[in-house]
KEBALUM-752225 format. One record per residue (C-alpha): x, y, z; residue number from 1. Coordinates in steps of 0.1 Angstrom, whole numbers. Example, Ala and Ser with C-alpha at 12.3 -4.5 7.8 and 13.67 -1.06 7.14 Angstrom:
2
       x       y       z   num
     123     -45      78     1
     137     -11      71     2
***
This chain:
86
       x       y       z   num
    3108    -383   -1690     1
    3113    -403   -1662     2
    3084    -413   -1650     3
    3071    -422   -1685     4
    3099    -444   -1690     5
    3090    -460   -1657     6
    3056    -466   -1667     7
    3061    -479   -1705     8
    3093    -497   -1698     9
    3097    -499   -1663    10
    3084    -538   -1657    11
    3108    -547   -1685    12
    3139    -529   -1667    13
    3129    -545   -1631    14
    3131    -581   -1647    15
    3161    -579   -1664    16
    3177    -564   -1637    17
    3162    -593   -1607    18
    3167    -617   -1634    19
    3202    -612   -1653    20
    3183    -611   -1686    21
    3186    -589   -1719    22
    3153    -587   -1726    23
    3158    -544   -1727    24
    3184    -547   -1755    25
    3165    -574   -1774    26
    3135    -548   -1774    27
    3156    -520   -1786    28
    3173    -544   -1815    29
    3134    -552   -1823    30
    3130    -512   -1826    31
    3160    -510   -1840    32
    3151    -532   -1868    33
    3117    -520   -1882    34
    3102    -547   -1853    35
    3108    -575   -1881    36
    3118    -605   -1862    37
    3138    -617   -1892    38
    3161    -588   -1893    39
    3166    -587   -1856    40
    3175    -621   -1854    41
    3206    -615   -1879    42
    3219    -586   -1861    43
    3215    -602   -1827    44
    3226    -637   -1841    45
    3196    -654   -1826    46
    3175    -675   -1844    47
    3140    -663   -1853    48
    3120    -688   -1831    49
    3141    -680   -1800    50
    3137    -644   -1811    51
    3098    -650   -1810    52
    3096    -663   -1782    53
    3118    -638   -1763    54
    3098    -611   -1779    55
    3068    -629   -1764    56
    3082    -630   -1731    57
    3089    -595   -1736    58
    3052    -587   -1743    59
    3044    -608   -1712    60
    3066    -586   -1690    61
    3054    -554   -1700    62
    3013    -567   -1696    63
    3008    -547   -1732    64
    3003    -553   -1765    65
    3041    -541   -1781    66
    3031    -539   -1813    67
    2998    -517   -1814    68
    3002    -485   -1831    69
    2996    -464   -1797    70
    3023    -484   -1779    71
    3049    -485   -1804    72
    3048    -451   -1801    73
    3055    -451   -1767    74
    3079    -476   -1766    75
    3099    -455   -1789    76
    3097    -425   -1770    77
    3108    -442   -1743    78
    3139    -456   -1755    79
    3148    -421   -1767    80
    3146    -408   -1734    81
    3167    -438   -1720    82
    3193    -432   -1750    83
    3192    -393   -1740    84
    3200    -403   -1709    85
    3229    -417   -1711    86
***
């Protein structure tokens, strides 16, 4: 568990945490939300283009494509584990 969480959202977890950004909960309120930009930007009270272009900093973080099938999977996976965790 750990160490796939490490290696899907482990870039992600390092930035926010050098950084003092959300960018973790703003990808679990994207996953949260069906990954529709326009839903997540209600429940988060963001509007949609700062929402894209967080998401895209987000994607730019990770090095990976978020939204291909293979990695969605694995990004939800992951924040099982984390949620298990805790």
């Amino acid at each position: 568990g750990e160490s796939f969480m490490e290696e899907v959202l482990g870039e992600l977890l390092r930035y926010d945490e050098q950084n003092g950004t959300d960018y973790m909960e703003i990808l679990k309120a994207f996953f949260e939300n069906d990954c529709s930009i326009l839903h997540t930007s209600r429940v988060i009270y963001c509007h949609k283009n700062t929402l894209n272009y967080k998401m895209n900093k987000v994607k730019e973080i990770l090095g990976y494509d978020i939204m291909s099938n293979e990695n969605r999977a694995r990004i939800m996976v992951a924040l099982y584990f984390m949620k298990m965790r805790i």
